[in-house]
C-alpha positions in Angstrom: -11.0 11.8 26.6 -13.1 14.2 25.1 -12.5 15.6 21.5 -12.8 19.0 20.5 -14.4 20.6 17.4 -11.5 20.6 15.1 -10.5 16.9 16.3 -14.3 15.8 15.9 -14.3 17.8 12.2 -11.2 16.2 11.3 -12.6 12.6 12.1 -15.8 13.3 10.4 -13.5 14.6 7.1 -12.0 11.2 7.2 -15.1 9.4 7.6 -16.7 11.3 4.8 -14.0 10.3 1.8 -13.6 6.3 3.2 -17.6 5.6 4.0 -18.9 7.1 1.1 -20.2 9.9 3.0 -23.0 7.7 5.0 -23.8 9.1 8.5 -21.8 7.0 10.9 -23.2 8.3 14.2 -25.5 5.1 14.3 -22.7 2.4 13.9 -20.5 4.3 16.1 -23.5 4.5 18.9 -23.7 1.0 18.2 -20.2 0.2 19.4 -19.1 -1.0 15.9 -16.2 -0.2 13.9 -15.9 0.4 9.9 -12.9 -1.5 8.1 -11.0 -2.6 4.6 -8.9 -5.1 4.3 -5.5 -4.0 2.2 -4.6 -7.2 0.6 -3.3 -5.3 -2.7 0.0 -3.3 -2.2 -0.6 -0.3 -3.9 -3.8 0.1 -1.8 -2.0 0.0 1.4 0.6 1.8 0.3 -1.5 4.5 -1.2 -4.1 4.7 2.5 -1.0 5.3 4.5 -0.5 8.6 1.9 -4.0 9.4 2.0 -4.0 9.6 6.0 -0.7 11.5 6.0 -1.4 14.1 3.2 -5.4 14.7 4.7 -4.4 14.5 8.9 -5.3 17.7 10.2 -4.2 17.3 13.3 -1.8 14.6 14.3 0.2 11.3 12.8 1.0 8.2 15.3 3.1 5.8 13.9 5.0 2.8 15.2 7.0 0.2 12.7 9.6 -2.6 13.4 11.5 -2.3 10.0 11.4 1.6 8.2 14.1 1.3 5.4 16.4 4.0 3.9 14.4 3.4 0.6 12.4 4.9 -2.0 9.3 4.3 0.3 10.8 4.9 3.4 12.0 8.6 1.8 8.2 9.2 0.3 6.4 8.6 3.4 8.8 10.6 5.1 8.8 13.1 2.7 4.8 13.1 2.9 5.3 13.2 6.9 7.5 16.3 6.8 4.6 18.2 4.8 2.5 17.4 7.7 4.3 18.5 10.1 4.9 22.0 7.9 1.4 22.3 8.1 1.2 22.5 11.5 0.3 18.7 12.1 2.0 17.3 15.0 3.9 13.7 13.7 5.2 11.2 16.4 7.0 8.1 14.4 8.3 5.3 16.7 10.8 2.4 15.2 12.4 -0.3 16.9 15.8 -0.3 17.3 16.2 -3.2 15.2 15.8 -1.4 12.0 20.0 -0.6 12.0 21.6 2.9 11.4 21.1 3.7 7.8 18.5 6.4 8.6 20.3 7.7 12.0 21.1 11.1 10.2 17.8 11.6 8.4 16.1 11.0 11.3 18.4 13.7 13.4 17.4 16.3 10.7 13.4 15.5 11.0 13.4 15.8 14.4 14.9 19.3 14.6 11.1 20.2 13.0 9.5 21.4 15.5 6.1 19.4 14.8 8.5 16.3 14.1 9.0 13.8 17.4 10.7 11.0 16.9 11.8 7.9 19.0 13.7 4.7 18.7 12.1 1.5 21.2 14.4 -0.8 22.7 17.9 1.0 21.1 21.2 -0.4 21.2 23.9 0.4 23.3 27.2 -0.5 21.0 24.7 1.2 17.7 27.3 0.8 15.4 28.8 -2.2 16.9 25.9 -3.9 17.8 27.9 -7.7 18.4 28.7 -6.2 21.6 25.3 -6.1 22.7 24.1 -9.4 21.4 27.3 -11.1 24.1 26.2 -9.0 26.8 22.9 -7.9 26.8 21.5 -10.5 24.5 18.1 -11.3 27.0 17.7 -7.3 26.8 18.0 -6.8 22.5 16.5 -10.4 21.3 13.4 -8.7 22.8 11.9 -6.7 20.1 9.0 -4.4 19.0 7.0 -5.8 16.1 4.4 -3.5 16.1 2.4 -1.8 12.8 0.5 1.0 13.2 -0.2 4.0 11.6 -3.1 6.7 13.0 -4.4 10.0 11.6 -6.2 12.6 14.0 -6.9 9.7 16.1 -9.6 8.8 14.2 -8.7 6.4 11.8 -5.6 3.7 11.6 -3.9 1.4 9.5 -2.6 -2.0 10.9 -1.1 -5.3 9.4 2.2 -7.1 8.5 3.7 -4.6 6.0 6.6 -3.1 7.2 8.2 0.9 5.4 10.2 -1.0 2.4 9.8 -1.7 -1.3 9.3 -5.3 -0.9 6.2 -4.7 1.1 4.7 -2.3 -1.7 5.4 -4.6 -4.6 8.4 -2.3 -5.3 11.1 -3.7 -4.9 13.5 -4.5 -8.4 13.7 -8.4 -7.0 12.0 -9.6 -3.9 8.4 -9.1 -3.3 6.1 -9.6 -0.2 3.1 -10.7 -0.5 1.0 -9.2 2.9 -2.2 -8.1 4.1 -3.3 -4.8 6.2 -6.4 -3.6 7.5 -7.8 0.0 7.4 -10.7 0.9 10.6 -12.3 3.8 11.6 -14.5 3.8 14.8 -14.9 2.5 18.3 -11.7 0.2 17.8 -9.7 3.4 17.7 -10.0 3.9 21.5 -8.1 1.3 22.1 -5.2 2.1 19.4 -4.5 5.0 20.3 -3.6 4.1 23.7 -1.4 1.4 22.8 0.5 3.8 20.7 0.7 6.3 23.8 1.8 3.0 25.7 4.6 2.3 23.9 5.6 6.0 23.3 5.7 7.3 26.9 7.5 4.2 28.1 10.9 4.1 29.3 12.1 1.7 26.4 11.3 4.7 23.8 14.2 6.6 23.5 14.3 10.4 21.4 16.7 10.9 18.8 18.3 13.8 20.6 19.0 11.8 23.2 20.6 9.2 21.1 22.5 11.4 17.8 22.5 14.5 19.1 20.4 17.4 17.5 20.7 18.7 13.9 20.5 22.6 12.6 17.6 24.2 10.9 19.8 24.8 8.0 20.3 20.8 7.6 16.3 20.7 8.1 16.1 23.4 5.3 18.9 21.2 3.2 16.7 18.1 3.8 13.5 19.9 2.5 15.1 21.1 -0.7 16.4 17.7 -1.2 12.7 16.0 -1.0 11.7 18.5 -3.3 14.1 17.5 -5.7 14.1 14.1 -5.3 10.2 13.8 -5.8 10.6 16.3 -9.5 12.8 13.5 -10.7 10.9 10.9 -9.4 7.2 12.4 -10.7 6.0 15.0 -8.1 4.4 13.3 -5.0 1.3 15.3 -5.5 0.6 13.8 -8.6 1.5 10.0 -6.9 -1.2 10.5 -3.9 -4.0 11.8 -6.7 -3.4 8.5 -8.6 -3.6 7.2 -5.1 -7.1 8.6 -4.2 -8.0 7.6 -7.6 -7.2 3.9 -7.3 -8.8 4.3 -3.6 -12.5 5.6 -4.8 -12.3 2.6 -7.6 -11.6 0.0 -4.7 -14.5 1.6 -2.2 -16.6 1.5 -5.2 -15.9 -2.3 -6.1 -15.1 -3.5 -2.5 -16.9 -0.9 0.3 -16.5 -0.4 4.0 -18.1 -2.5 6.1 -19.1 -2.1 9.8 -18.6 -4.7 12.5 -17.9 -5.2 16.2 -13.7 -4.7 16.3 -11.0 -4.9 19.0 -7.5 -3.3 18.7 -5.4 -5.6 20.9 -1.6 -5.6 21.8 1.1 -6.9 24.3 2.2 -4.3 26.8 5.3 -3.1 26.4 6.5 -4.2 29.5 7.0 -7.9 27.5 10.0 -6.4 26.4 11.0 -6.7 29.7 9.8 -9.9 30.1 7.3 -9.3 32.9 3.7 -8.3 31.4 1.2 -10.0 33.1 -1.0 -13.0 31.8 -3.6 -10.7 30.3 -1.1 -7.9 29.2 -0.1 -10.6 26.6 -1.7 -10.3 23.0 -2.3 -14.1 22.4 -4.1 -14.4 26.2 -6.4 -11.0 24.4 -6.8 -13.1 21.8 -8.3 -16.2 23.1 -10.5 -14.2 25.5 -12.2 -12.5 22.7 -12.0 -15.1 20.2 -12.3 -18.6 22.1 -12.2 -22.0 21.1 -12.7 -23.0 17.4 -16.0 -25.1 17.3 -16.1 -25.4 13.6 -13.6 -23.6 11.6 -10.3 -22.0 11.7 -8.1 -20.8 9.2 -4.5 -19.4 9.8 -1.6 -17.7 7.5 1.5 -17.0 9.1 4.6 -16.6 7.2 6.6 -17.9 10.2 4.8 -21.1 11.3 6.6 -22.8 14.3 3.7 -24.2 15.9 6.0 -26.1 18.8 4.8 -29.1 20.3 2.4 -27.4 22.7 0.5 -25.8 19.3 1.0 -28.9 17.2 -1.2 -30.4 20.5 -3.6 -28.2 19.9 -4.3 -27.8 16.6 -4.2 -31.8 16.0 -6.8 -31.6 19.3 -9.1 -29.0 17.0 -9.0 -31.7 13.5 -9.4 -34.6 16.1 -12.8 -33.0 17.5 -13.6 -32.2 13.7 -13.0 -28.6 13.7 -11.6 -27.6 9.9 -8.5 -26.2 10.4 -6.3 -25.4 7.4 -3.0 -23.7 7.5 -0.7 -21.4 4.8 2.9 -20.7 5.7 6.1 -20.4 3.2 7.9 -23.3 1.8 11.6 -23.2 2.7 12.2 -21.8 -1.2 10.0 -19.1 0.1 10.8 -18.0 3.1 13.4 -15.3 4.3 14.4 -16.6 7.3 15.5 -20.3 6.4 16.3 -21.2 10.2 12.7 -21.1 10.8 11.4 -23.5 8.3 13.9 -26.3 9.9 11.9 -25.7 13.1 8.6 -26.0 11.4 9.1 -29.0 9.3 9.1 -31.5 11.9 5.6 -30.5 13.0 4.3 -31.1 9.4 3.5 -34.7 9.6 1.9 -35.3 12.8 -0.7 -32.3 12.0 -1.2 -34.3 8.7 -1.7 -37.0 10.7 -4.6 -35.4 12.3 -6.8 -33.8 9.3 -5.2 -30.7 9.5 -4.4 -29.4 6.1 -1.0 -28.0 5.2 0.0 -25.6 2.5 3.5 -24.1 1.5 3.6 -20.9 -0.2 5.5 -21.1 -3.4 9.1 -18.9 -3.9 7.7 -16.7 -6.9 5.0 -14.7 -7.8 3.4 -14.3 -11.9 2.7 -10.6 -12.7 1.1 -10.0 -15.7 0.8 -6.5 -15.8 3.0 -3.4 -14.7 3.0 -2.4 -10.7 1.9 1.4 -9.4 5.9 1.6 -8.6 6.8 1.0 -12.7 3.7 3.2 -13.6 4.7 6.4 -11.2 8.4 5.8 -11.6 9.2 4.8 -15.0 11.2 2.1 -13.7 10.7 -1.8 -15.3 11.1 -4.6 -12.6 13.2 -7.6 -14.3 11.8 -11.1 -14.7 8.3 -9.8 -15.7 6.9 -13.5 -15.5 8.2 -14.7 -12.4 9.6 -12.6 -9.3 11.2 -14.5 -6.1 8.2 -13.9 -3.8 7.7 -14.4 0.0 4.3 -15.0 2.3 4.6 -12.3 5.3 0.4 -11.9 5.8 -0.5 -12.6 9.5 -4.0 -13.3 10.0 -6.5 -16.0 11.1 -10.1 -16.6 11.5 -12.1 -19.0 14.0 -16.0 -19.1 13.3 -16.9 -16.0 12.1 -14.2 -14.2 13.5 -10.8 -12.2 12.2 -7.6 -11.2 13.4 -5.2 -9.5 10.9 -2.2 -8.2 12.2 1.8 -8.4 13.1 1.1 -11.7 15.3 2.9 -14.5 14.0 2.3 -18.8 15.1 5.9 -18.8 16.3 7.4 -18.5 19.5 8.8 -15.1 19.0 5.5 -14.0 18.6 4.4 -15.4 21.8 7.2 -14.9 24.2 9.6 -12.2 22.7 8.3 -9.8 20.4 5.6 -7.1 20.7 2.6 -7.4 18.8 -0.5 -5.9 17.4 -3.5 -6.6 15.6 -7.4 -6.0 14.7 -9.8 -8.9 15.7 -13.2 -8.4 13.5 -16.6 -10.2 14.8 -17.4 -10.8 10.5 -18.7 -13.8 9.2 -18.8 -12.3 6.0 -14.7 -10.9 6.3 -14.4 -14.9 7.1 -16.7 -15.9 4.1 -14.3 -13.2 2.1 -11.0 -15.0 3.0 -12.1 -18.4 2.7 -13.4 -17.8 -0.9 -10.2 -16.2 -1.4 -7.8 -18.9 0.0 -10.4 -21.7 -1.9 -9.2 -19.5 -5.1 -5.9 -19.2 -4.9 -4.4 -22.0 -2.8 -4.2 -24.1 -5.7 -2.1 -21.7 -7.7 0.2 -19.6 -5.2 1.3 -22.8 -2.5 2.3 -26.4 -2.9 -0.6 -28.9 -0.7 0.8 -31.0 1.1 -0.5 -34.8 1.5 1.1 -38.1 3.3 0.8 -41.2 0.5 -0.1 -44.7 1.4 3.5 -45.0 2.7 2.6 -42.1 5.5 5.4 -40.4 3.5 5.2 -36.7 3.0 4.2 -35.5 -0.4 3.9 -32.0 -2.3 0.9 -31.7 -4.8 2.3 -28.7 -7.2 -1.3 -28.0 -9.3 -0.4 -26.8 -12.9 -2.6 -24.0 -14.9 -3.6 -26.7 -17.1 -5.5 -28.5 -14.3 -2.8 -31.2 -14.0 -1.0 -31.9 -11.1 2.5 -32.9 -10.3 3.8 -34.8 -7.1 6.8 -34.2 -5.4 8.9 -36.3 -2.9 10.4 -34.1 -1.0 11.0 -29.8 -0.4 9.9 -28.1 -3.4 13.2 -26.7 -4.9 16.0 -27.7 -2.4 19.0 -29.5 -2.3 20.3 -32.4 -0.5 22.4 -30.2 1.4 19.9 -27.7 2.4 16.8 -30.7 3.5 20.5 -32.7 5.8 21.0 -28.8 6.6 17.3 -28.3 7.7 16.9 -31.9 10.3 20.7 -31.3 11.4 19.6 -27.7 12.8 15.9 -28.8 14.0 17.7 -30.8 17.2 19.2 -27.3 18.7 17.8 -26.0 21.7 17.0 -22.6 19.9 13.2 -23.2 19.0 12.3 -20.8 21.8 13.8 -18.2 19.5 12.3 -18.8 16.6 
């Protein structure tokens, strides 16, 4: 489709602030796509409000989780400013999310440059059991997505999900994720996922599903923003110390330009009958191949199953280095999941592959953006209980970042998106990275003489401790953990 002056303006105006004004029109001829990988929070936090508060046009968004939070209220708050403006904002959020923003969301669509759908929604909303005994096949189905586009020119994609514990904001439990920012060809492609999964039949208005709210409540809602961002520092001064933070990172850490793919599943794996090469994973291994030398792979949920333990062991066996980050049990939120991983954990040993568990709490030495614009103090300034939810791996010079996780869910169920990157230097990037932090944010893991699984815990002081079983568990929880692993629910996982 061709773009029109003002759309081609507007692109060029976002171009301009994120490439440091250089003349893209040789890259893009090229076929190449500029990106910047978001791996600190307040950076992706603070691109999502630079694309909001500079669109000029339009604002495509789809999420999986959008909380009733103090994020979740400033991005919509940003959003609603758009759509004053005369931009034209279409949000889309699974179903899955709950009720707790049903009436804010009834009052933002009442704007008339505010659409907004819910994917794959409930029947029983507010009793939702009912739907999980009879239309279970239907809701266990979910979409996963992450995506956020401005005047259809540039996007943001990743794991993080609209909530404080994404954004390194939240008073107890922090995620610890990665996004990517691109601009360029890749964009083609994004765009119409997002129209995929907006126009189709699982996407379901909020008219249609609450009913339709006054212009007064609108009015109420916009008086209330305004409020709520005077106590809270005004929000125009929170995106200026975002653009600030923003030219300091494109200064230290610039664009760069590479061949990029936007892929997805089809929505129609929701209904459980996308074809072969409608499926994200199939995209994947089209484009990416067959690791001959290298892969790396972070997923927070790692259930590799015995068809991925096959191959993975197959990939260390034909000396391919393969080396793999997922949460220890302390770690991770979902604790069902790590019973379905552990018993995959010595046979990939076994093999070469090398294992690491990322540890259940993160050091912060210094204050976050949300203390600095809030006044607020997090507790426990040495030690917060911290999660891995980053989703991204790399196979000889290539990158994907995205929602995709090594699990089943990923693969079967959910709906997934993601950036694949043609960069030997984005892979040189994350494997000096993961060389420099391995040692101090996840436990190795090791199989001693005895081919009995160990835990190497590496201590600032250059020491190392060894431990004989799950970092930080009890009895209970490690009989707990191999009691569930022999349930036929691994599909799920």
């Amino acid at each position: 489709m061709n773009k029109s002056a003002d759309e081609k303006s507007a692109a060029e105006s976002h171009a301009v602030y994120w490439l440091n004004g250089k003349n893209t029109d040789t890259q893009l001829a090229l076929g190449l796509t500029a990106f910047l990988p978001l791996d600190d929070a307040f950076v992706s936090i603070a691109s999502r409000l630079h694309l909001i508060s500079n669109a000029k046009h339009s604002i495509d968004l789809q999420y999986y989780i959008w909380k009733n939070d103090f994020v979740g209220h400033m991005l919509l708050q940003e959003l609603l400013k758009a759509a004053d403006r005369g931009v034209k904002v279409r949000l889309l959020i699974d179903d899955q999310n709950g009720t707790q923003l049903d009436e804010l969301l009834k009052v933002l669509a009442a704007h008339p440059n505010f659409s907004i759908k819910l994917f794959n929604p409930y029947k029983y909303r507010k009793l939702r059991v009912i739907d999980y005994v009879f239309r279970f096949n239907s809701i266990n189905r979910r979409m996963h997505n992450k995506l956020i586009i401005a005047d259809g020119a540039i996007a943001v994609t990743g794991g993080r999900n609209i909530s404080r514990e994404y954004f390194d904001a939240s008073d107890s439990f922090q995620f610890t994720d990665l996004d990517i920012l691109f601009y360029g060809n890749a964009l083609t492609e994004a765009n119409q996922v997002f129209i995929n999964f907006w126009n189709d039949d699982l996407s379901y208005g909020i008219p249609q599903l609450l009913g339709n709210a006054s212009a007064e409540e609108l009015h109420g809602l916009r008086k209330s923003f305004e409020l709520d961002a005077i106590q809270k520092n005004s929000i125009e001064n929170r995106i200026e110390y975002a653009r600030q933070n923003l030219a300091d990172r494109l200064k230290s850490k610039p664009i760069q330009w590479a061949p990029a793919h936007f892929i997805a599943d089809n929505p129609n794996k929701t209904r459980g009958t996308a074809a072969q090469n409608e499926l994200i994973y199939r995209q994947m291994a089209q484009i990416m191949g067959k690791p001959k030398h290298h892969m790396e792979l972070v997923s927070a949920y790692f259930v590799p199953t015995q068809k991925g333990t096959d191959y993975l062991t197959g990939l260390a066996d034909n000396n391919v280095k393969v080396r793999v980050l997922t949460n220890s049990f302390a770690a991770n939120d979902v604790a069902l999941v790590h019973a379905f991983y552990k018993k995959y954990r010595k046979p990939l040993l076994q093999s070469g592959v090398k294992l690491y568990e990322f540890k259940p709490y993160i050091e912060r030495e210094k204050r976050t953006w949300y203390e600095i614009m809030t006044g607020n103090v997090i507790p426990a300034k040495g030690k917060n209980a911290s999660s891995l939810h980053a989703k991204f791996f790399d196979i000889d010079g290539m990158v994907f970042i995205g929602s995709f996780n090594f699990d089943p869910r990923s693969a079967n169920l959910n709906t997934e998106v993601g950036l694949v990157v043609e960069s030997e230097s984005l892979q040189n990037e994350i494997t000096e990275s993961l060389n420099q932090y391995l040692p101090h944010i996840a436990y190795e893991l090791k199989l001693n003489e005895k081919q009995e699984l160990i835990w190497l815990d590496h201590q600032p002081d250059g020491s190392i401790k060894e431990l004989k079983h799950d970092p930080k568990t009890t009895k209970f929880q490690r009989f707990s953990m191999k009691a569930v692993s022999y349930l036929p629910i691994e599909w799920m996982m």
